[in-house]
LOLOVEX-966650 format. One line per 4 residues: for each residue x, y, z of N, C-alpha, C, CB. Coordinates in steps of 0.2 Angstrom, whole numbers. Glycine has a CB too. Layout:
<sites>
X,Y,Z,X,Y,Z,X,Y,Z,X,Y,Z  ...
</sites>
This chain:
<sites>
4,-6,0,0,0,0,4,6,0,-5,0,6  1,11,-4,6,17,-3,3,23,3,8,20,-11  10,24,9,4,29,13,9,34,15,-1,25,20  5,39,19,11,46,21,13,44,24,11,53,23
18,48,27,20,45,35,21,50,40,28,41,35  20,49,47,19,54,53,21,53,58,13,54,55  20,56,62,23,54,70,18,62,75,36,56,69  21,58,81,18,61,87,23,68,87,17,55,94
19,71,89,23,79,92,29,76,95,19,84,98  27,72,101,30,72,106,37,68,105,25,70,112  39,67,98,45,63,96,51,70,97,45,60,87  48,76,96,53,82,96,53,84,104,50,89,92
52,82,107,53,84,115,59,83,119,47,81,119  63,80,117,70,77,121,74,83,121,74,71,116  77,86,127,80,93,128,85,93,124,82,94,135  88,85,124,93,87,118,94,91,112,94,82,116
89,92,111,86,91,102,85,99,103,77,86,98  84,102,109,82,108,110,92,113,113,74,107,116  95,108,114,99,111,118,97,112,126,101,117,114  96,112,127,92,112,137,92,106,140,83,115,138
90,108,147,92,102,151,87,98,154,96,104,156  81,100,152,77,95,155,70,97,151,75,96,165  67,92,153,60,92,150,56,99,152,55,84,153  55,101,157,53,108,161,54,113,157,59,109,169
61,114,157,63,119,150,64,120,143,67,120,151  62,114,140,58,114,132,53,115,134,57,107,125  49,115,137,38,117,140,41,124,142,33,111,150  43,128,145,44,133,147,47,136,141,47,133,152
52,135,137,53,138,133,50,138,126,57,137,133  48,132,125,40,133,119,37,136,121,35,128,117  34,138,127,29,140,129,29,148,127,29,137,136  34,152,129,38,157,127,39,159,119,43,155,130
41,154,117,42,155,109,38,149,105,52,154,107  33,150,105,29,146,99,30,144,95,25,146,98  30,152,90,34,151,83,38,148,82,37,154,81  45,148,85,52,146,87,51,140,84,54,147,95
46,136,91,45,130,93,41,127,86,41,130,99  36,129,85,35,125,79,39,126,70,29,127,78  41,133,70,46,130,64,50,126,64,50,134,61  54,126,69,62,119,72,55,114,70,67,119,86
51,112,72,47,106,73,46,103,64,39,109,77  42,109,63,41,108,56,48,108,51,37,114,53  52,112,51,58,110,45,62,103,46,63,115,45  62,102,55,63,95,58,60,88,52,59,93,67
53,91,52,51,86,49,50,84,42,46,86,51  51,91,37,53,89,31,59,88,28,51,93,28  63,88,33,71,85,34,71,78,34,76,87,40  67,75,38,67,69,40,62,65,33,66,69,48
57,68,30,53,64,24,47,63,25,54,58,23  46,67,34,38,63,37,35,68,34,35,63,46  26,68,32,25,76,31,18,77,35,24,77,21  16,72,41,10,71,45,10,73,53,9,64,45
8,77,56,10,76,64,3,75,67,14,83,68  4,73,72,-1,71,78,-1,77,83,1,62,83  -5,80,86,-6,87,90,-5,82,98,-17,92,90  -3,83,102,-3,81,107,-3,82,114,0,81,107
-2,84,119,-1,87,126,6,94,127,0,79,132  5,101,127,11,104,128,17,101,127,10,105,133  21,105,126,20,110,120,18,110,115,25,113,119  18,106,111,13,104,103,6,102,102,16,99,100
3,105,107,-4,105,107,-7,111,102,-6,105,115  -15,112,102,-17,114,98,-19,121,101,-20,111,95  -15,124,108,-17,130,110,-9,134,109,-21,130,119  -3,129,107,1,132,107,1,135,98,5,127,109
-2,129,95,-2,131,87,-6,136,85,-4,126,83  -10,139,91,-15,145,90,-11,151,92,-23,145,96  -7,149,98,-2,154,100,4,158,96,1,151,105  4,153,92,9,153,88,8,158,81,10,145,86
2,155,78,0,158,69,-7,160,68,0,151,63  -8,161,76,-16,164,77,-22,162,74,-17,170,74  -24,156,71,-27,154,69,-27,145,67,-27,158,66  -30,143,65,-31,136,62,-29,137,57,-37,133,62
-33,142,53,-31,143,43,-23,146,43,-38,151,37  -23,149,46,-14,151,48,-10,146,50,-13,155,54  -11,141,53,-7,137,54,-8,130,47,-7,134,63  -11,128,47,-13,127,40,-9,129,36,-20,129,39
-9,134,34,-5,139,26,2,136,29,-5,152,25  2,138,36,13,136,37,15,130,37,16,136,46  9,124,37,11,117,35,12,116,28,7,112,38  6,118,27,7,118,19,12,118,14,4,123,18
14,125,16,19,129,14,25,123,13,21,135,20  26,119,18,31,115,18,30,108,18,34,116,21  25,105,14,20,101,11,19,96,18,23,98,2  16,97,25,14,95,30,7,95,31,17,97,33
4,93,36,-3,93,37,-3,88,44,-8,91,30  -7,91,48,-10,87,53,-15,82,52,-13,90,56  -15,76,54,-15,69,51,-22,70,60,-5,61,50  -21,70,63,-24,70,71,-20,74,77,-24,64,73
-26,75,82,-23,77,88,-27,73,94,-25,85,89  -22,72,100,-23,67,101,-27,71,110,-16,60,101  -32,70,113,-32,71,120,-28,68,125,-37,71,122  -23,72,125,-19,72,132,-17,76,136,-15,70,132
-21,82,136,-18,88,141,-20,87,148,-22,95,138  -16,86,152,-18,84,160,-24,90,163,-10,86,167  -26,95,160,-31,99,161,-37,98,158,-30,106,160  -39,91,153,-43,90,150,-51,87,154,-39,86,144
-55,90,155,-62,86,157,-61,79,157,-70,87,153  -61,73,163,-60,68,165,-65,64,163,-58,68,171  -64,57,163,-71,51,161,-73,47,164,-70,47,156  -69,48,169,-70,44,176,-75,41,177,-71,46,180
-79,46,179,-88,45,181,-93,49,177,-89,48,189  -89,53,172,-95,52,168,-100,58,169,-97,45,169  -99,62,175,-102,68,177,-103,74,176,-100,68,180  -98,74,173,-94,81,167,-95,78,162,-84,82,167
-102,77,158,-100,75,151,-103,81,147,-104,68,150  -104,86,151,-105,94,146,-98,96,143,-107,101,153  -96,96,149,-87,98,147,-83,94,145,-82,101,153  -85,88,146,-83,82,140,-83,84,132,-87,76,141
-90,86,129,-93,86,125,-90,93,122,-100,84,126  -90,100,126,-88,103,123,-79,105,121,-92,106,124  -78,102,126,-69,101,123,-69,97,118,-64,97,129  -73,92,117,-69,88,111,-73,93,104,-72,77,111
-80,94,105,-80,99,101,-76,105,99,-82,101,102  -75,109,104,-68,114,104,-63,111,97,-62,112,114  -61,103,102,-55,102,97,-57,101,89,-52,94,99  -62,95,91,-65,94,83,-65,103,78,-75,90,85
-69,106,78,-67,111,74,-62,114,73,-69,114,74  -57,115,78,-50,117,74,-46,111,72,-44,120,79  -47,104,72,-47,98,67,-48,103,60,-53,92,69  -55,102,60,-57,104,53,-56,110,49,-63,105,53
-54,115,55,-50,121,50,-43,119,47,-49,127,56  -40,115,50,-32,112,48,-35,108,42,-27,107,53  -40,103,42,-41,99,37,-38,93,37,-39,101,32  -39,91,45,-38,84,48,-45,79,50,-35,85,54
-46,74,52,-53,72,53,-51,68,59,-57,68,46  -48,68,60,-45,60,68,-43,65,74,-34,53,66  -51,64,80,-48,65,86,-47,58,90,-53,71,89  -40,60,95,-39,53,97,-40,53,105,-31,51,95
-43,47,106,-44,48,115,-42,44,117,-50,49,118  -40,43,124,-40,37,127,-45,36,133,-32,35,128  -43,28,135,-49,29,142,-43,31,148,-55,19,144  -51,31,156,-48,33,159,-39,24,162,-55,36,164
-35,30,166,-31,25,168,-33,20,174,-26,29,171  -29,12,172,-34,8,179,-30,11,187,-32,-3,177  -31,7,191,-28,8,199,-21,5,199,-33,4,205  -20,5,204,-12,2,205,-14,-4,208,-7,6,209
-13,-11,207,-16,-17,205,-16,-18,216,-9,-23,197  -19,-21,219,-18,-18,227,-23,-14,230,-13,-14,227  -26,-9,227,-25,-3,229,-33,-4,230,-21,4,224  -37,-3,238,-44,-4,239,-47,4,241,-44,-11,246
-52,2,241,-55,-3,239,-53,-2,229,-63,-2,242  -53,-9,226,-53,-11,221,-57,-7,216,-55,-16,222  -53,-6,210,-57,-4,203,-56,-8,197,-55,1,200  -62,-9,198,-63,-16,190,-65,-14,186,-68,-22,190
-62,-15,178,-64,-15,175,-72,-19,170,-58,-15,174  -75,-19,171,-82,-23,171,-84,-19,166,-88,-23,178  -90,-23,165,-95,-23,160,-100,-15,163,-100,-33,160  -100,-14,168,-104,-8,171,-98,-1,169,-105,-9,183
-93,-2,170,-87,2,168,-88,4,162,-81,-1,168  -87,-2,159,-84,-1,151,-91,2,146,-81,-9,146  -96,0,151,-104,3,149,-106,10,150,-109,0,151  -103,12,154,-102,21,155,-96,21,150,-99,24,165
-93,20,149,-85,22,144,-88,23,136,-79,13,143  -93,18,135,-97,16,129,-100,22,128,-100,10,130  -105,24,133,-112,30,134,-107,35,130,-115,32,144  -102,39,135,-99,45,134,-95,44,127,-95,46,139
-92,38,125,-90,37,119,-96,40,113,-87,30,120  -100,38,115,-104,39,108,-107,45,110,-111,33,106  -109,49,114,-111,56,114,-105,60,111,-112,58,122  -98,60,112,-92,61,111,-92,62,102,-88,55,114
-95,55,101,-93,52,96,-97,56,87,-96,43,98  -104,58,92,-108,58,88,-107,70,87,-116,53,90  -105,72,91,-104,76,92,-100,79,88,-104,76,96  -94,75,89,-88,79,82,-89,77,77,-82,78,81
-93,72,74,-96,68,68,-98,73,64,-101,63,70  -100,78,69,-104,85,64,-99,90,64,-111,90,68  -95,88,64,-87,93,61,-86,89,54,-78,92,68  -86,84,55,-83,79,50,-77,75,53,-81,83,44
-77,75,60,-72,72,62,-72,66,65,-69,76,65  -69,61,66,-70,53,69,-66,54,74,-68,46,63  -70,50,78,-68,50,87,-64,40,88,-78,52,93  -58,41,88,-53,33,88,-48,34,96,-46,33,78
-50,30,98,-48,26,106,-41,23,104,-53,19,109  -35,26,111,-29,24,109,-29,18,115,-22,30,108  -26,13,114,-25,8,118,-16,8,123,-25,1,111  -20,12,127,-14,15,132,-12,10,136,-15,22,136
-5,8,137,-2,4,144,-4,6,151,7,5,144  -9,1,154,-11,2,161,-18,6,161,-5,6,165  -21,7,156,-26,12,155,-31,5,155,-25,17,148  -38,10,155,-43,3,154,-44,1,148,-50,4,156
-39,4,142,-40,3,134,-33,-2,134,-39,11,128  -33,-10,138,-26,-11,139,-25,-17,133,-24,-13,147  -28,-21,140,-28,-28,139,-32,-28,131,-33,-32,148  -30,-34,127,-35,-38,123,-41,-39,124,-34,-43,120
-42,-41,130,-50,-40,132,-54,-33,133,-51,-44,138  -50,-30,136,-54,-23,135,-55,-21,130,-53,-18,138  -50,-20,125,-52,-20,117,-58,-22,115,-47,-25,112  -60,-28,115,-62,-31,113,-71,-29,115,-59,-37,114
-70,-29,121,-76,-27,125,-77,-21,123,-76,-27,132  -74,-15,123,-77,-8,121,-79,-7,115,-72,-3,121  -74,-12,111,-78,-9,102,-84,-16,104,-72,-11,92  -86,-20,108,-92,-24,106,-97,-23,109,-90,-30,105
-96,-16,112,-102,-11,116,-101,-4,114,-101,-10,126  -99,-3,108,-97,4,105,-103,3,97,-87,5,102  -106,9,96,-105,7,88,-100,12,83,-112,8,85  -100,7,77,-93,5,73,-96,13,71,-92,-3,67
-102,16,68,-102,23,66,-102,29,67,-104,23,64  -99,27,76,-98,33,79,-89,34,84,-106,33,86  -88,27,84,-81,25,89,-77,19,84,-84,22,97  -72,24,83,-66,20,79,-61,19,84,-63,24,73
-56,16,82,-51,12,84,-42,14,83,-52,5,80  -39,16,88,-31,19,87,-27,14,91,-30,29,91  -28,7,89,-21,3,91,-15,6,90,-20,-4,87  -12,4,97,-4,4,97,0,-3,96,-3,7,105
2,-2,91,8,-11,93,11,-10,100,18,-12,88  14,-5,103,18,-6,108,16,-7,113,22,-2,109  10,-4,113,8,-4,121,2,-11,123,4,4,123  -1,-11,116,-4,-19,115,0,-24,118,-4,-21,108
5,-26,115,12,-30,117,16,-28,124,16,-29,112  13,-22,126,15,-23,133,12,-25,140,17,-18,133  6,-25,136,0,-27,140,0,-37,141,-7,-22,136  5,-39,136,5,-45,135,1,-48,129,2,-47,140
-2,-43,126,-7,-47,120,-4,-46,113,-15,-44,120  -7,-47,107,-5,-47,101,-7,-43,96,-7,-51,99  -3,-40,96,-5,-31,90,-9,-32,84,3,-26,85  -6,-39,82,-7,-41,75,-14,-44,75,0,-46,71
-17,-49,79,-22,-53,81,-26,-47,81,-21,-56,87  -25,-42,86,-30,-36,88,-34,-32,82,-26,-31,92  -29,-31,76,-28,-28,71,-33,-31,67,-21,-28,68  -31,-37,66,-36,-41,62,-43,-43,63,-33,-47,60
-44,-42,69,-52,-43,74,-55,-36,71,-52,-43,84  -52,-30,72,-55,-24,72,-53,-20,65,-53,-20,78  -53,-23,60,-50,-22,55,-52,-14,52,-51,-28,51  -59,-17,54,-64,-11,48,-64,-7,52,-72,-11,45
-63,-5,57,-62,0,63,-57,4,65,-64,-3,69  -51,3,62,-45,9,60,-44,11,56,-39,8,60  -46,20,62,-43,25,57,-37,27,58,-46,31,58  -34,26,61,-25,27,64,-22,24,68,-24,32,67
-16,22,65,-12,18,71,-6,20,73,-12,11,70  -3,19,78,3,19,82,9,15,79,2,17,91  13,15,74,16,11,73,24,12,79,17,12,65  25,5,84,28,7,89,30,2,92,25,11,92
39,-1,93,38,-6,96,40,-7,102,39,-10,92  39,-16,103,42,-14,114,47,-19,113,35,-17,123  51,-19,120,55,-25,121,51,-30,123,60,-25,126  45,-32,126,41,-35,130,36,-35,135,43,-36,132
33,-38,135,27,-36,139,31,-33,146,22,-44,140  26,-29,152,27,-28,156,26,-32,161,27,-24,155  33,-34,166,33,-39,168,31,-38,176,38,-43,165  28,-31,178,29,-30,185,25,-26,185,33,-29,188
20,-26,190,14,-21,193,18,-14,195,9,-25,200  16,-9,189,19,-3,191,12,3,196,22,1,182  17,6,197,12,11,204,8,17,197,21,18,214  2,15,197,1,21,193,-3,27,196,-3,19,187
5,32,193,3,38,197,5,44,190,10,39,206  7,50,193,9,55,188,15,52,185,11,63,192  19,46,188,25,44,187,25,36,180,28,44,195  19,36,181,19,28,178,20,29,169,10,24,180
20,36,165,21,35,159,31,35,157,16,42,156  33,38,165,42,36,163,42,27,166,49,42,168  40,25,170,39,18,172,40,15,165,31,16,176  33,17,161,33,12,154,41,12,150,27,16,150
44,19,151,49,20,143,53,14,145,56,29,142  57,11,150,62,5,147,55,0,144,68,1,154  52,-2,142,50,-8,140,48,-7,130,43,-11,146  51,1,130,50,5,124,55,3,121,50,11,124
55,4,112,60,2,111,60,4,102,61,-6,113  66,7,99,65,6,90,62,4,86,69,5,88  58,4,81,57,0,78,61,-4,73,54,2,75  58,-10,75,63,-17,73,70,-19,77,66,-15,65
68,-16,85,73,-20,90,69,-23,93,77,-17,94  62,-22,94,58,-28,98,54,-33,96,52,-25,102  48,-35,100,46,-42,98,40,-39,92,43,-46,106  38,-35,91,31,-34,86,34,-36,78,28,-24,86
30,-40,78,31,-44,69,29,-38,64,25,-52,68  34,-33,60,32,-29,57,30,-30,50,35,-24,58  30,-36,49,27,-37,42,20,-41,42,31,-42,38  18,-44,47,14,-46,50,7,-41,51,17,-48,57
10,-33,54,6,-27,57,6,-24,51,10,-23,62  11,-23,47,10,-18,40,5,-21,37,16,-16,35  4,-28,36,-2,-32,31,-8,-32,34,-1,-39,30  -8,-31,41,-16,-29,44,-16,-22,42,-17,-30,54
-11,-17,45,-15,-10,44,-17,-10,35,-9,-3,46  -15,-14,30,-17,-12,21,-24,-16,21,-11,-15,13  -27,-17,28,-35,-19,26,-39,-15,31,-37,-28,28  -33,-9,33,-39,-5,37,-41,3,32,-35,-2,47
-48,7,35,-49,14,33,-41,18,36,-58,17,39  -37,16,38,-33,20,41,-27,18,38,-33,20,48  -28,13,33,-20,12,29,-18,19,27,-21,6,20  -20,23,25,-17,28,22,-12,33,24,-22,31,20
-9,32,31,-6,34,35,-3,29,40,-9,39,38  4,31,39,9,26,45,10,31,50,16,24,42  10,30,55,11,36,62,16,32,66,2,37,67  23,34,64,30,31,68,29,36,75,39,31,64
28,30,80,29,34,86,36,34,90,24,30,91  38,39,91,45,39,95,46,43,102,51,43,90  46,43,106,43,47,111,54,51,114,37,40,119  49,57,112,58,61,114,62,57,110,62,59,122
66,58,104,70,53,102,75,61,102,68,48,94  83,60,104,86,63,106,90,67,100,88,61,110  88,63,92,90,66,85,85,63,82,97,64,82  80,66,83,73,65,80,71,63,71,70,73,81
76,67,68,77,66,62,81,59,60,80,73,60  87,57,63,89,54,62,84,47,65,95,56,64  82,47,69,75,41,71,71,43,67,71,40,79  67,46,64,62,45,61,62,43,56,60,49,62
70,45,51,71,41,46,72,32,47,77,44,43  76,29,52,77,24,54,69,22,55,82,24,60  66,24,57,58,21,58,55,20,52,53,26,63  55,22,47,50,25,42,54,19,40,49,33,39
60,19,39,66,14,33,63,5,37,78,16,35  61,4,43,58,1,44,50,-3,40,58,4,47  48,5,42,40,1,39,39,2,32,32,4,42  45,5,27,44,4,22,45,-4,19,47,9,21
49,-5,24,54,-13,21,47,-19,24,65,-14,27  44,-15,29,38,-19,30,31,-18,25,36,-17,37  31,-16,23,26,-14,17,27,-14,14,24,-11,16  33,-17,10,35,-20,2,35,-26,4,44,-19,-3
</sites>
């Protein structure tokens, strides 16, 4: 299949890449220089071949890209310009209306609205969500993932769902490590209490596999229901009950890993994604890579060799 190729914002975030010393200070200093921050971002990326980005949580989120070119049609013309475009944006801003309980589903609804139309002004259609995070395995009284859970998950999903639909935009679930979008069974249970024409599908390889289950297996169950995916791989499942706190997304980075040093069968995965709505985009996930360009070509040289 022939498709663009993308990546998450959050592959530029390694201080290295910025010259500074900590994560604290690229967020404080994007924060400051938006512009700055997104040309380095953008010319990064037509250096490297990608021409797709994913919106993310600060600094490369979509209040920064307002901060930045004043607009949507403005930031739009700057990608352009340098033959890029926003492929999606994903919700992950720690200030974003929670799904917990489902209580907030006003401000649920109108944040992803919010998003959804500056989607549409860029001329993107994929907002990405994930579900809430599970407990720290222990931790009482107990939280179960259940059929009562995943049926509130479901509810707000389709309210969600149907709401940016009138943007023109599709609402796709990422399958986060430790989240209630983990395990193959929760897969499986959400899209089979979802419907298919309001709630699509954003598998991760990496984190699928980290959860212990099968990217490729997963891929092929929900075939017709990817609009985007995480191309991403791991060393291995995770083999120890991590504490999930503010701290559990660095927990995860050792079990992270290059594409084509871990266990994910990428000829296997590329041949599921050319039977999905989402073949049309590869999305190499690199989180901080500290010579961004230089991984993102290694990644892409990957799934090219996976997709001949």
């Amino acid at each position: 299949m022939t498709a663009r190729f993308a990546t998450d914002v959050v592959t530029f975030y390694h201080p290295g890449f910025w010259d500074l010393t900590s994560a604290d200070a690229v967020r404080d200093w994007a924060s400051a220089n938006p512009e700055s921050f997104w040309h380095r971002v953008m010319d990064a990326l037509a250096e490297a071949g990608v021409t797709g980005i994913e919106l993310t949580f600060a600094p490369g989120d979509i209040e920064s890209a307002l901060r930045a070119f004043g607009s949507a049609p403005a930031f739009r013309r700057e990608l352009t310009a340098r033959g890029l475009s926003v492929v999606s944006a994903f919700i992950a801003d720690s200030d974003a209306p929670g799904w917990r309980d489902g209580g907030n589903l006003t401000a649920i609804v109108a944040d992803a609205e919010r998003r959804a139309a500056f989607l549409a002004d860029v001329g993107a259609e994929l907002l990405v969500a994930g579900l809430p995070m599970r407990t720290t395995y222990g931790t009482r009284p107990p939280f179960f993932v259940d059929a009562a859970y995943m049926t509130r998950m479901a509810d707000i999903a389709h309210t969600v769902g149907e709401a940016v639909a009138q943007h023109g935009v599709k609402l796709a679930f990422h399958t986060e490590s430790n989240s209630t979008l983990w395990y193959e069974r929760d897969i499986d249970l959400f899209m089979a209490l979802t419907d298919p024409r309001y709630v699509w599908l954003c598998p991760d390889s990496c984190h699928i596999a980290l959860g212990g289950g099968d990217p490729v297996a997963v891929a092929h169950r929900h075939s017709q229901r990817i609009a985007l995916a995480h191309w991403k791989d791991a060393v291995g499942p995770i083999d120890v009950e991590l504490t999930i706190d503010d701290t559990v997304f660095a927990q995860q980075q050792p079990y992270m890993t290059e594409l084509g040093t871990g266990i994910v069968d990428w000829r296997a995965w590329a041949d599921a994604m050319s039977r999905t709505p989402g073949s049309g985009t590869v999305l190499i996930e690199l989180d901080e890579a500290a010579d961004p360009v230089a991984a993102l070509r290694a990644g892409t040289a990957v799934a090219r060799k996976a997709l001949s």
